[in-house]
C-alpha positions in Angstrom: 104.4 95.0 41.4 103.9 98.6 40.8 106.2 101.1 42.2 103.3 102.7 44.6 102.6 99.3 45.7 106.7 98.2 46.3 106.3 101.7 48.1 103.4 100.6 50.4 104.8 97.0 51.2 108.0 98.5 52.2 106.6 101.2 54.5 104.5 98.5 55.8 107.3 96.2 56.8 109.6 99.3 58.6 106.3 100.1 60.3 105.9 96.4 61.7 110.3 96.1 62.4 109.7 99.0 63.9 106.9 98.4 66.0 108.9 95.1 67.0 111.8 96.9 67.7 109.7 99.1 70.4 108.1 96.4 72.0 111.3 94.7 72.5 112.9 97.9 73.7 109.6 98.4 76.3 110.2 94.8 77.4 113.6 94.8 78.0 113.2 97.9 80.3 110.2 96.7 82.3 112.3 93.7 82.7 112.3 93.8 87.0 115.4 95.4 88.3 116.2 91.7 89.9 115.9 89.3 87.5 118.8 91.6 85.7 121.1 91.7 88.6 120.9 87.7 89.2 121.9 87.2 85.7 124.2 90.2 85.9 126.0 88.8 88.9 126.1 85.1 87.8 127.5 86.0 84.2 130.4 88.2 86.3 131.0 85.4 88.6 131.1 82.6 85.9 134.2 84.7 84.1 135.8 84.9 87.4 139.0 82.1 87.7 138.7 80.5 90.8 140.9 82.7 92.6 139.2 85.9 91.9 136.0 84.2 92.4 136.9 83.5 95.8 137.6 87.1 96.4 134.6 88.1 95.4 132.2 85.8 97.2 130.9 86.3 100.9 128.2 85.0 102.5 125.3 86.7 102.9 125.5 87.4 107.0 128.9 88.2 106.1 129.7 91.1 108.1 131.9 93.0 104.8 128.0 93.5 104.2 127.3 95.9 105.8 130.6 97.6 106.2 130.9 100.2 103.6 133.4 102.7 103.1 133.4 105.5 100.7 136.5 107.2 101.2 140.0 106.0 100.8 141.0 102.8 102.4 144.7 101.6 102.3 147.3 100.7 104.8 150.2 102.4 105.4 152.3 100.9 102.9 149.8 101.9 100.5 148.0 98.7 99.5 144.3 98.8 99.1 142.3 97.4 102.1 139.0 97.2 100.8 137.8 93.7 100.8 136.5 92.4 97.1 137.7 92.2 94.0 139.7 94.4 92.5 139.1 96.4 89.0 142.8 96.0 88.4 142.7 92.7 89.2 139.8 91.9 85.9 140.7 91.4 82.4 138.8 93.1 79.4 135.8 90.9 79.6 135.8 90.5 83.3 135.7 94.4 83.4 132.8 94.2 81.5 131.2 91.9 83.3 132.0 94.4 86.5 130.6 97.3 84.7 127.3 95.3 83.2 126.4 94.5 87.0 126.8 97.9 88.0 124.6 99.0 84.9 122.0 97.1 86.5 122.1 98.9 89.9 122.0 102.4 87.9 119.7 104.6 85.6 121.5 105.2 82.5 122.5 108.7 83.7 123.3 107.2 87.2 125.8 104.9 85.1 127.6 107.7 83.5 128.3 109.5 86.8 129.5 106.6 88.3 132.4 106.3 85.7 132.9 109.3 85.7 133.0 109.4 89.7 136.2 106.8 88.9 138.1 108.8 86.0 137.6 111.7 88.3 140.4 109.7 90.0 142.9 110.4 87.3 142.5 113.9 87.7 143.3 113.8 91.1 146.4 111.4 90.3 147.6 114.2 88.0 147.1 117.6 90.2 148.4 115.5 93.7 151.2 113.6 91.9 153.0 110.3 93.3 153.4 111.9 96.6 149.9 112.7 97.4 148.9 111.2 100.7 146.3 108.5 99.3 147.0 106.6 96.5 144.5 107.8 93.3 143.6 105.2 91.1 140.5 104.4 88.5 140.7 100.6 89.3 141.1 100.9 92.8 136.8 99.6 92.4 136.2 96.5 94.4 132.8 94.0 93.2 131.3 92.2 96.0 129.0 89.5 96.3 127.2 88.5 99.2 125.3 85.1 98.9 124.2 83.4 95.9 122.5 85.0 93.5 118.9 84.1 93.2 115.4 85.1 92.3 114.2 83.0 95.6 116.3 83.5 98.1 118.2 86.8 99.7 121.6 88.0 98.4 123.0 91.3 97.3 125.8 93.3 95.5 128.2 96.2 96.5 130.3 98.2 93.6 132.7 100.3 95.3 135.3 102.5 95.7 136.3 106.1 96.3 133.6 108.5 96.6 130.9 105.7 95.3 129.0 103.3 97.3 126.5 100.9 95.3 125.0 98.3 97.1 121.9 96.4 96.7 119.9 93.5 98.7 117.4 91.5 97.3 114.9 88.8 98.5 112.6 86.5 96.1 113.9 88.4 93.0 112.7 91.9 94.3 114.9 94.0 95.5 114.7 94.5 99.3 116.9 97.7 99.4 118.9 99.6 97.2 120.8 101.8 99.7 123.7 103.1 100.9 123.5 105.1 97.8 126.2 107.2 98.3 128.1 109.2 95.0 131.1 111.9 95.8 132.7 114.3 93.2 136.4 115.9 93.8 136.7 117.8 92.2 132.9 119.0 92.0 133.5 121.0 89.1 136.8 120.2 86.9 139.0 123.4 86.8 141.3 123.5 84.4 142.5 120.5 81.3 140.6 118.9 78.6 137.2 118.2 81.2 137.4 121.7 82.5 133.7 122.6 83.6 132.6 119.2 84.3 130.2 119.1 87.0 129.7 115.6 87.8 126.9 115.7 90.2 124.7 119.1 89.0 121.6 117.6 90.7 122.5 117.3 93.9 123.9 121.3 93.9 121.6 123.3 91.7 117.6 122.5 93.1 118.9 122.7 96.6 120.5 126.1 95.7 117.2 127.5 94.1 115.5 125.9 97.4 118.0 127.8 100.0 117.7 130.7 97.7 113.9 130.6 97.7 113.4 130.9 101.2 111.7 134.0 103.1 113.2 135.4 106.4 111.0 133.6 108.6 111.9 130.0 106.4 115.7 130.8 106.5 115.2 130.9 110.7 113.5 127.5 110.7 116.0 125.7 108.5 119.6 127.2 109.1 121.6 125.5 111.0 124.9 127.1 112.6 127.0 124.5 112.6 127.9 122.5 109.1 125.8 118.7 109.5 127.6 115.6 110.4 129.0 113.9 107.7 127.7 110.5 106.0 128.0 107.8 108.3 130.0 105.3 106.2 130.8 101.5 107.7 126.8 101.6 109.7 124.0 99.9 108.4 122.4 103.0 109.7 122.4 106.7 109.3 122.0 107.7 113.0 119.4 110.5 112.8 118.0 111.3 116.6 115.3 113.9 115.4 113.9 116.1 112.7 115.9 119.5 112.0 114.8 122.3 109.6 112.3 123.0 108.4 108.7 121.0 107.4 108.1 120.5 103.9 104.7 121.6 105.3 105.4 125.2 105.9 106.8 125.7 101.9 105.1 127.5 99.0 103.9 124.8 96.4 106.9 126.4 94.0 109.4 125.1 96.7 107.7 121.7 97.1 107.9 121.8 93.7 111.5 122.4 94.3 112.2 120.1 96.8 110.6 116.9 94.6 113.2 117.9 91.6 115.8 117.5 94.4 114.3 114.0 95.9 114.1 112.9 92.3 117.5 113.5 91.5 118.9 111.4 93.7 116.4 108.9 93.2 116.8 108.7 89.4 120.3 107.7 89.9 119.0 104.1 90.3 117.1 101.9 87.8 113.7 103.7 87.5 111.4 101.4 88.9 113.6 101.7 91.9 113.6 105.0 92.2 109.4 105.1 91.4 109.8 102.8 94.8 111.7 105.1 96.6 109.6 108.1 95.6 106.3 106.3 96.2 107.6 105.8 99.3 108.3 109.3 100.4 104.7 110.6 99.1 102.9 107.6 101.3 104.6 108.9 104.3 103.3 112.5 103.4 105.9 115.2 102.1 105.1 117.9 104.0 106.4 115.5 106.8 109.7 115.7 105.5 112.6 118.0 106.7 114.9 120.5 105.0 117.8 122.2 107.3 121.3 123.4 105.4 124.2 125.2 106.8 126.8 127.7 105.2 127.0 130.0 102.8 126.1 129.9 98.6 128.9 132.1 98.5 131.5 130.3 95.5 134.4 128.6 97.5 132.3 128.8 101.0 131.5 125.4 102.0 127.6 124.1 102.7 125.8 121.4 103.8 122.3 120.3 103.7 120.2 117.3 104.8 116.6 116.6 103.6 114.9 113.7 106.3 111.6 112.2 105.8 109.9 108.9 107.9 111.5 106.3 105.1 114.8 108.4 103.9 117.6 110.9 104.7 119.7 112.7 101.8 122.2 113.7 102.9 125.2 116.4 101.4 128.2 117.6 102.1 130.5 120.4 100.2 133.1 122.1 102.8 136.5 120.2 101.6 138.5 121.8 99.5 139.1 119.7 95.9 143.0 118.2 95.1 144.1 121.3 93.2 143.1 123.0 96.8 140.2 125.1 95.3 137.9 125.4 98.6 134.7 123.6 98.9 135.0 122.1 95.7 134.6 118.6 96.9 131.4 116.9 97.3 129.5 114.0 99.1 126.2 112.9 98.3 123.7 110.1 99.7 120.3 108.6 99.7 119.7 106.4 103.1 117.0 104.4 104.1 115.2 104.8 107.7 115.4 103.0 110.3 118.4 101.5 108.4 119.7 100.0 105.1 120.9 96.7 103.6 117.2 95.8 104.4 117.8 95.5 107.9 114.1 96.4 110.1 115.8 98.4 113.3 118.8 100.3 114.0 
């Protein structure tokens, strides 16, 4: 064989692993979000002993279902309340297990804030100390699984813990709903040590900033509100909105609807990204200009603001007016994308 000919052949055959190597890669990701969660949730269950299995399994009507909690939950003897099983309570593999079922619930970027959403814990271990009034722990994460996990029937997951709420249900291997999706930072942005200037949730602060910041006089009267909105109604298969506040996507400039799509897409691309291509399609079928921006506060660093963006099939909804655990003000945020009329696939109120 000839050198140019041992230098064909051999380009040849990368070219072809290659292309192999792409298909594969293409069919692993169009790969339907719930056929990966079954097998994600069956391979954590299977390296479960009995015990923890048992802690981790509900039934599907269970009412733990539908009661989420995003803050703190512990008794007053400090113990953890939350039902579940615990991170701390998983060995290496186990852990993995955990964190392979919550990959499947999360875009690759929505993956790495969750974690980070945990570690942030340490941070607030170290600036509160062991006298702080809620106990701060990274494996203070609790799995759940709530019937039995099936491409045929209806089940579904919940990953949570301290400022993160995952939870999905599914029926005949699609999934039915992939909300609450709620995700809290505190602090917002790390001040100070070796992650100072981490901003763990950038996506949820800086379009809505440009949007506030974009908006004309007459704009600022529709959607200001005087009084900070509610905040995220955790433990309710339901966000409880009466009526439409703000202003109509309908009265923006194309540059802010332009705007307000980067910030719907951010909290949408924290799930897998069919899901969130669901959940976007979604809000276009229902018309955008139909949807609602309102906020309340000031920009101002260390003033505390709120916003809430409300369409026919979603609320986001966001909240930055607590100070963080080093007690830098408004430095302390909480994020969430809600279904309408309700979540955990549930038809009414």
């Amino acid at each position: 064989m000839t050198r140019s000919s041992f230098i064909l052949k051999t380009a040849v055959g990368l070219c072809c692993i290659s292309a192999i190597a792409t298909v594969a890669l293409v069919a692993r990701e169009e790969r339907p979000s719930g056929d990966q969660m079954v097998d994600a949730a069956d391979g954590f269950l299977e390296s479960l002993s009995p015990e923890l299995k048992a802690k981790a399994s509900f039934g599907y009507d269970d009412p733990h279902r539908v009661g989420w909690f995003f803050t703190p939950q512990q008794s007053k003897d400090r113990k953890p309340t939350r039902k579940g099983v615990r991170f701390e309570e998983l060995n290496a593999d186990q852990k993995k297990s955990a964190l392979a079922l919550l990959r499947t619930g999360t875009s690759a970027k929505g993956y790495e804030q969750a974690t980070t959403i945990m570690s942030l814990e340490e941070i607030l271990r170290d600036v509160e100390g062991t006298k702080g009034a809620m106990v701060r722990n990274p494996n203070w994460y609790f799995i759940s699984i709530f019937g039995k996990p099936s491409k045929t029937g209806k089940w579904g997951w919940r990953f949570e813990g301290h400022h993160m709420s995952v939870s999905f249900t599914l029926e005949k291997g699609q999934v039915e709903s992939p909300t609450p999706f709620m995700f809290g930072a505190n602090p917002a942005t790390v001040k100070g040590g070796q992650k100072d200037g981490l901003r763990t949730l950038p996506e949820a602060e800086l379009p809505a900033k440009e949007l506030i910041e974009s908006l004309d006089a007459d704009q600022k009267k529709l959607a200001f509100q005087e009084k900070h909105l509610g905040e995220i109604a955790e433990n309710t298969p339901s966000a409880k909105l009466d009526k439409f506040i703000g202003i109509p996507a309908g009265k923006f400039t194309d540059k802010q609807r332009k705007i307000l799509t980067k910030l719907l897409e951010g909290y949408a691309n924290r799930m897998p990204a069919t899901v969130a291509a669901k959940e976007l399609k979604a809000v276009k079928d229902a018309g955008i200009d139909k949807v609602h921006f309102a906020y309340s506060g000031s920009l101002e660093a260390g003033k505390g603001y709120t916003y809430q963006v409300h369409g026919p099939s979603f609320v986001v909804q966001f909240l930055n007016v607590q100070p963080d655990g080093s007690a830098n003000p408004a430095n302390h945020i909480h994020s969430a994308w809600r279904r309408l009329p309700s979540d955990f696939g549930l038809a009414e109120k």
